[in-house]
C-alpha positions in Angstrom: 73.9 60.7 0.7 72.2 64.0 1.9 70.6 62.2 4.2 73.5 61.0 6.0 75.9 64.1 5.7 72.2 65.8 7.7 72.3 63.0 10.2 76.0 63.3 10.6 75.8 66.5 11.8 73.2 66.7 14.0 75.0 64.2 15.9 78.2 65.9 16.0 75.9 69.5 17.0 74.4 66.7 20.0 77.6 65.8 20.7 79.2 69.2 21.3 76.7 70.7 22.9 77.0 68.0 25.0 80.0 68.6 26.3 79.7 72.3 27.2 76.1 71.7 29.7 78.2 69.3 31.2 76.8 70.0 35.2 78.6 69.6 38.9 76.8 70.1 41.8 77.1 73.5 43.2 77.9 73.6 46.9 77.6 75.7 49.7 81.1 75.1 51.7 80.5 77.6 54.4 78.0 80.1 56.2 79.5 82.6 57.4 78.3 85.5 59.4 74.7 85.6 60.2 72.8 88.4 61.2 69.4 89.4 62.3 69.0 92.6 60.2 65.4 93.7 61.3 62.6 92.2 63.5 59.7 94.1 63.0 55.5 93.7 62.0 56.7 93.6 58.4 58.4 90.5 59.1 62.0 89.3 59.5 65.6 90.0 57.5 68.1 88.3 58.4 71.4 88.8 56.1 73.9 85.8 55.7 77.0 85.3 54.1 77.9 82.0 52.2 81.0 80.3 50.3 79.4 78.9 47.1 81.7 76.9 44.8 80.4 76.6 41.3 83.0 74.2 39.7 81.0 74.7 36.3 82.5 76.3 33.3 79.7 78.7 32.9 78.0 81.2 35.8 74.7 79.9 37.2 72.2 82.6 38.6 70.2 81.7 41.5 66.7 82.9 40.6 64.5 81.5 43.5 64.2 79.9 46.9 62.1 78.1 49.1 63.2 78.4 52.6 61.6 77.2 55.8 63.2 80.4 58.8 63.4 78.9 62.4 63.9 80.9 65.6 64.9 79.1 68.8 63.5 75.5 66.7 60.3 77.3 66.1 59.4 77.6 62.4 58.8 81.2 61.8 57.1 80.7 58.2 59.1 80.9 54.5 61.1 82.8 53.3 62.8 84.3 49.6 66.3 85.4 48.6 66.1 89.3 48.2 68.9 89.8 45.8 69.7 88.3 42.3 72.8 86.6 42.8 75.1 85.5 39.9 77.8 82.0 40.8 80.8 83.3 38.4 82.1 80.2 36.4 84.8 78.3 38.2 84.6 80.4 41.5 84.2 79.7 45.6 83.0 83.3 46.9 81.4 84.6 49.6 78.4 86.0 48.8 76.0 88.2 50.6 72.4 88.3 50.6 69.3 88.9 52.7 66.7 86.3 53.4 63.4 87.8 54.4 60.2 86.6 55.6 57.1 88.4 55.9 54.0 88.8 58.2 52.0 87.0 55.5 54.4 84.2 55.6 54.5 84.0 59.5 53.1 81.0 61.0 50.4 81.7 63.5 52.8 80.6 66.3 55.4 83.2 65.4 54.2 86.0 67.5 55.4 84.4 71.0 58.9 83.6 69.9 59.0 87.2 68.4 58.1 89.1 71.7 60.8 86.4 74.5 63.3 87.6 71.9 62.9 91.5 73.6 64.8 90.0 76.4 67.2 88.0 74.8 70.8 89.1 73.2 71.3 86.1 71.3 69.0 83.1 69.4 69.5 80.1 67.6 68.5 80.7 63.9 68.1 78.2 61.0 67.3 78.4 57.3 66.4 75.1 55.8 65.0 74.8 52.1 66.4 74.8 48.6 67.5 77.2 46.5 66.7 77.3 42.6 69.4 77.9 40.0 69.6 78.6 36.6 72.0 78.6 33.8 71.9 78.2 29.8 68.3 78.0 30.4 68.0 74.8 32.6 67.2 75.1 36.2 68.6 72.9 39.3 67.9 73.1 43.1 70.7 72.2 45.5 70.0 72.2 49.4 70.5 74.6 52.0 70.6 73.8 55.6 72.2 75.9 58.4 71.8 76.4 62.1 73.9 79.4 63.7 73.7 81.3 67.3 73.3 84.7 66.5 73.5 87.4 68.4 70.8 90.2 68.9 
């Protein structure tokens, strides 16, 4: 009789916490303003603003990224999330974060597409990569992908 009042609940305790890590996908609905905040040796910030809904009933922290930065279709290198960023529960906010690359991380082919952009006011930018999430102590990557003219 113990045996089954044990077994009993450990599958209620399975089935409610069940029910609470239930996961949707998190989704970036927008980009919003993109800018080049600093072109330099050090290497490239650019900062960007992006709607996020989290449709999940708990907030998810975004705790790492692998990005791929592009300048005029040119892969500049990869490139990391500054900022810790917190997805309250049940939101769609903009948030703002800087994306930075550095001379490390530059691909050797950089260095041209750095200097024409002296003359230029504006330049197609892309960030392409995922972006690694956490909450509860499980981790999820959702996509990012986004190609914007920005100007100089």
């Amino acid at each position: 009789m113990k045996d089954l009042a044990k077994y009993s609940f450990i599958t209620l305790l399975v089935f409610t916490l069940s029910g609470c890590l239930q996961y949707k996908e998190v989704k970036v609905v927008d980009v919003g303003k993109i800018g080049v905040k600093e072109i330099s040796m050090k290497g490239i910030k650019v900062e960007v603003e992006m709607q996020i809904k989290n449709p999940n009933k708990y907030d998810i922290s975004i705790v790492d990224s692998d990005l791929d930065l592009y300048l005029k279709g040119n892969k500049m290198g990869e490139a990391k999330i500054q900022e810790k960023v917190t997805l309250p529960k049940k939101s769609n906010k903009i948030h703002r974060f800087t994306i930075q690359t550095n001379v490390k991380d530059l691909l050797s082919g950089a260095l041209p597409v750095l200097l024409s952009l002296l003359t230029e006011n504006s330049i197609e930018l892309q960030v392409k990569g995922d972006i690694k999430a956490k909450a509860k102590g499980i981790g999820k990557k959702f996509p990012v992908d986004f190609k914007e003219k920005v100007k100089l």
